[in-house]
C-alpha positions in Angstrom: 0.0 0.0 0.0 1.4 3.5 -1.2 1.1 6.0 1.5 3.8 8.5 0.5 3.1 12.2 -1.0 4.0 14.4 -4.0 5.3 17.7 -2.5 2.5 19.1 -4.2 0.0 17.5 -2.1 1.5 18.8 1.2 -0.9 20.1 3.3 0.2 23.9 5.2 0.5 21.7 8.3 3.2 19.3 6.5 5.3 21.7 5.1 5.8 23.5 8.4 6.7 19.8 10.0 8.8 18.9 7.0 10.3 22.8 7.2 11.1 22.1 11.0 13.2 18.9 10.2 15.2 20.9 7.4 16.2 24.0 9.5 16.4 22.0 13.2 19.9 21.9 14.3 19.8 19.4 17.5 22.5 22.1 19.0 19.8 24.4 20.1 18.2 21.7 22.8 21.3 19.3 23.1 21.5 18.6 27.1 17.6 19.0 27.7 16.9 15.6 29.4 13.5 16.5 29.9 10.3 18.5 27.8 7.3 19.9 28.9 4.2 21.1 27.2 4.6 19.4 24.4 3.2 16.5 22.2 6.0 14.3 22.8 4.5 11.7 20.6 6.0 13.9 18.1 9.7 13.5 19.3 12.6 15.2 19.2 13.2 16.8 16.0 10.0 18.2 15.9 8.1 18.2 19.9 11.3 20.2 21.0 11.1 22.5 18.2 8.0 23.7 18.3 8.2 24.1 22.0 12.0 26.0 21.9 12.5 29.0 19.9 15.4 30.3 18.3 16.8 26.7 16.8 19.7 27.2 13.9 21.2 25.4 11.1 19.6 24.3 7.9 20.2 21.1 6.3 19.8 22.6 2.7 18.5 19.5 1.3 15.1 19.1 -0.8 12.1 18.2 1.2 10.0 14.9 0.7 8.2 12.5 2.4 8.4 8.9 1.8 6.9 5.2 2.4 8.4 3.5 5.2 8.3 -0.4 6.0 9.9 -2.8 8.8 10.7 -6.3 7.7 13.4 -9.1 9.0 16.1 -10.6 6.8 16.3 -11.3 3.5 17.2 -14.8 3.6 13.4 -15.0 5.9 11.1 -17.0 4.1 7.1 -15.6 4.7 5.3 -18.1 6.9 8.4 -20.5 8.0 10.8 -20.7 10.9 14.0 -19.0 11.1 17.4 -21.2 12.1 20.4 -19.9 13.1 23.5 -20.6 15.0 25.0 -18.3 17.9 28.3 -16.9 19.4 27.8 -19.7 21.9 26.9 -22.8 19.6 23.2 -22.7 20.0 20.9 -23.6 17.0 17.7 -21.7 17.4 14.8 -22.2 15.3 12.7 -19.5 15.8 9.0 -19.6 15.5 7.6 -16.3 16.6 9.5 -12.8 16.7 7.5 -9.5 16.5 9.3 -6.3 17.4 7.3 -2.9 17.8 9.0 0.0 16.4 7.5 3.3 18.1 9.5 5.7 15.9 12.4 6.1 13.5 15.1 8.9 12.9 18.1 10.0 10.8 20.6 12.4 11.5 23.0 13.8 9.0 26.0 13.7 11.5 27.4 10.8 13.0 27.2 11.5 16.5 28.2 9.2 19.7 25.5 7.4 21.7 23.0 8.7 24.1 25.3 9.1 27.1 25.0 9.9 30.7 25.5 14.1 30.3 22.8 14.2 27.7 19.1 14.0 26.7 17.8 11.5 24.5 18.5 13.7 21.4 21.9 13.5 19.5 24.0 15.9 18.8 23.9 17.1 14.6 21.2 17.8 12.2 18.3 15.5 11.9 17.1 15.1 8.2 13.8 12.7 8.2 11.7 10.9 10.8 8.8 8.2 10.6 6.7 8.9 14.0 4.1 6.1 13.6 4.5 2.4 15.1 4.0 -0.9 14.1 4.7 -3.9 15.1 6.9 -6.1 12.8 6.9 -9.7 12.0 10.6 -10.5 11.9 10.2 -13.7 10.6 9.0 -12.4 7.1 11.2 -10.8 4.5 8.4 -9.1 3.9 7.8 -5.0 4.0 5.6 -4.5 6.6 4.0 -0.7 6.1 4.3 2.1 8.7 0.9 3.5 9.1 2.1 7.0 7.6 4.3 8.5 5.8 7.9 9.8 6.8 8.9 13.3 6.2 12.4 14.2 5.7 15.1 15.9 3.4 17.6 14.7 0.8 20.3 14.8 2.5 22.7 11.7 3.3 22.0 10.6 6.5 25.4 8.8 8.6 23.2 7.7 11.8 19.8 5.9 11.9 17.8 5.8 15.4 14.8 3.0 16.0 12.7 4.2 18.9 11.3 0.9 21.2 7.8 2.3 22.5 4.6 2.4 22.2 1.7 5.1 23.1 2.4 8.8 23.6 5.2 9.4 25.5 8.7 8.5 25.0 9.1 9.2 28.7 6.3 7.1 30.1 7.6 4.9 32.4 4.3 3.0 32.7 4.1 2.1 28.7 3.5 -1.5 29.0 4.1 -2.2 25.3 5.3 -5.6 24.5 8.5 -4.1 22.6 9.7 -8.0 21.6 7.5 -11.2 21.8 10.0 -14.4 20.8 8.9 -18.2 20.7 11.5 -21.3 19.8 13.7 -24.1 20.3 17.8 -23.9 21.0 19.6 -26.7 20.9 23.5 -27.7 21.8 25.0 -30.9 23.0 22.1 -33.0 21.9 20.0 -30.8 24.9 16.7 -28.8 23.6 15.8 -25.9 25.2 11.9 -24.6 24.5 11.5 -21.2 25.0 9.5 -17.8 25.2 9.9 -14.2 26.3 8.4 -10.8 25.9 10.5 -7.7 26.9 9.2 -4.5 28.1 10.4 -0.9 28.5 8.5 -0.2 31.9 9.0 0.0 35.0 11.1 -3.0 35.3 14.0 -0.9 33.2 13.7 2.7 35.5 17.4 3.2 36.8 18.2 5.2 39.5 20.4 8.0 39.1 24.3 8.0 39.4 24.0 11.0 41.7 20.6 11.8 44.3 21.8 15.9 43.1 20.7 14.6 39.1 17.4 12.9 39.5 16.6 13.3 35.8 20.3 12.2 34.9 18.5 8.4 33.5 15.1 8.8 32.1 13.7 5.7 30.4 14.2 7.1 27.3 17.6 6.3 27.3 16.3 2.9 27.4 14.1 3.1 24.4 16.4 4.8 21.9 18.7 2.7 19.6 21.0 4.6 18.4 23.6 5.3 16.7 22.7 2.6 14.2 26.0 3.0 11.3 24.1 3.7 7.8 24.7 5.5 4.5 21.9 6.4 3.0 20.0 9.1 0.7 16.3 9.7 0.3 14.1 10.6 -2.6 10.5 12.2 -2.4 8.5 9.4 -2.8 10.6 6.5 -2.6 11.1 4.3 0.4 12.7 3.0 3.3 13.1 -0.2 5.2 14.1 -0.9 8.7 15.4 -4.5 8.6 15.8 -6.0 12.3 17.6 -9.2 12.0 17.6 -11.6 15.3 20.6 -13.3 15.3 21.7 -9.7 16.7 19.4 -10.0 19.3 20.3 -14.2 20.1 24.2 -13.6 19.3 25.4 -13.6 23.2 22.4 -15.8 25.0 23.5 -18.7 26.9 19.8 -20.8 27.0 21.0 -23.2 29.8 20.9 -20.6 32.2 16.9 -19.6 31.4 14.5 -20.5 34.1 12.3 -24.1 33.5 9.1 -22.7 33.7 7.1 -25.9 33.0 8.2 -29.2 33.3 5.5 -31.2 30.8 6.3 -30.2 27.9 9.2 -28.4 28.9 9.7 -24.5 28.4 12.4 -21.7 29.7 11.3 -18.6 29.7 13.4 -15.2 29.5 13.0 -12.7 32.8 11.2 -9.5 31.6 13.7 -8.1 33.6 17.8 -7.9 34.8 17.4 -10.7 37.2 19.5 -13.1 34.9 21.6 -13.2 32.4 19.7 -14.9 29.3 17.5 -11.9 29.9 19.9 -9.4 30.1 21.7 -10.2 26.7 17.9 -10.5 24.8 17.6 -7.3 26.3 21.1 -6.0 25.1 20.8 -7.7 22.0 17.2 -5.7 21.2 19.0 -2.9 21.7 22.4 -2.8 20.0 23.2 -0.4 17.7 25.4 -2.7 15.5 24.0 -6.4 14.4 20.4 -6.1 14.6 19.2 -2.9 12.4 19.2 -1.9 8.8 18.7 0.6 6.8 18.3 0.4 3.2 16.0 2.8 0.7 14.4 2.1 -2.6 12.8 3.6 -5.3 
């Protein structure tokens, strides 16, 4: 399904959002760990800018919007298990992997992570965004369509962001949204391990800060923003983009005989929604490596 625009069709509303992304330089609200007053549904480039005044730099590219789709590998096949082999000699055959994506950037720079002294914005000029979820069967090869459109500039973008959330607020800490639901078997050593897990970005992920004087020093947004994700691409007005989320990132560092036996008959592990242990904790690292488990690629 085509959901993408002509820039003839913008609407007044449009062009202002798709003028904000071209003339936003992340400069004028790097540091801000926190908004108020604003939609923050509509993230960074554009809830912070139409709440702050006084924002420079200008991309100078042509404005667009585009069709945007998440999908698994290529070597997926629609409707069939994935296998594959990890760091530490499991074979997983996977059965059921759906990721929700709550939101998707790029920036023109190639910035260092979201660390401790910052917000949850980087540091550069952000040239397109895709603020509408989905959740993704990455299982299929298939592209999976984001409900709208992105908006975003020609320029070559260096650093791609995938925001894990759901609802309205990057900064909720009660948005239960199950960010990764997984199914399957590993096996090693002639041993079979049945599993299942679901991750969250809740609660169960609120860290408390390094000092009682910065109580705003680790929101859970830092949790929920990937980032930054190595890329190389260039957009055109109507052509697309595709956020491929492979899993053998998310598997490549999970020992399976340490999960917890849930159930005896049939046998199942399950992962800890949580940092209790340390199956969980490398699922959890794994969803959210910048490196290994998301691509971008664009199409005409």
């Amino acid at each position: 399904m085509k959901i993408q625009k002509r820039q003839s069709q913008f609407t007044s509303h449009e062009v202002w959002r798709l003028w904000v992304i071209q003339n936003v330089n992340s400069a004028g609200f790097a540091g801000l760990s926190f908004w108020s007053g604003c939609d923050s549904r509509v993230l960074g480039v554009l809830g912070l800018t139409l709440c702050l005044a006084g924002c420079v730099g200008t991309t100078g590219g042509e404005l667009l919007t585009f069709d945007a789709y998440g999908a698994g590998p290529e070597d997926a096949v629609q409707g069939q298990p994935y296998s594959f082999t990890n760091s530490r000699g499991y074979t997983i055959t996977l059965d059921r992997a759906v990721v929700y994506i709550g939101a998707v950037y790029l920036n023109r720079s190639r910035p260092t992570s979201v660390g401790s002294d910052t917000g949850c914005f980087l540091s550069g000029i952000y040239g397109a965004e895709v603020t509408s979820g989905r959740f993704v069967d990455i299982l299929s090869p298939e592209w999976q369509a984001f409900p709208e459109a992105g908006f975003g500039t020609t320029d070559r973008a260096f650093t791609g962001e995938v925001w894990l959330f759901g609802g309205n607020d990057v900064n909720d800490i009660h948005d239960s949204t199950r960010i990764l639901d997984v199914a399957g078997t590993a096996e090693k050593d002639g041993l079979s391990y049945p599993f299942e897990g679901q991750i969250t970005i809740s609660e169960n992920r609120v860290e408390e800060p390094a000092s009682p004087a910065q109580p705003g020093s680790d929101p859970i947004c830092k949790q929920r923003v990937v980032t930054p994700i190595p890329v190389d691409i260039q957009l055109s007005d109507g052509g697309s983009l595709v956020i491929r989320v492979d899993p053998r990132g998310m598997f490549a560092n999970v020992q399976f005989s340490a999960l917890t036996l849930v159930q005896e008959s049939p046998p199942l592990y399950q992962f800890a929604d949580n940092d209790d242990d340390a199956p969980g904790r490398n699922l959890y690292s794994g969803l959210r490596a910048a490196e290994g488990t998301y691509f971008f690629e664009t199409a005409q």
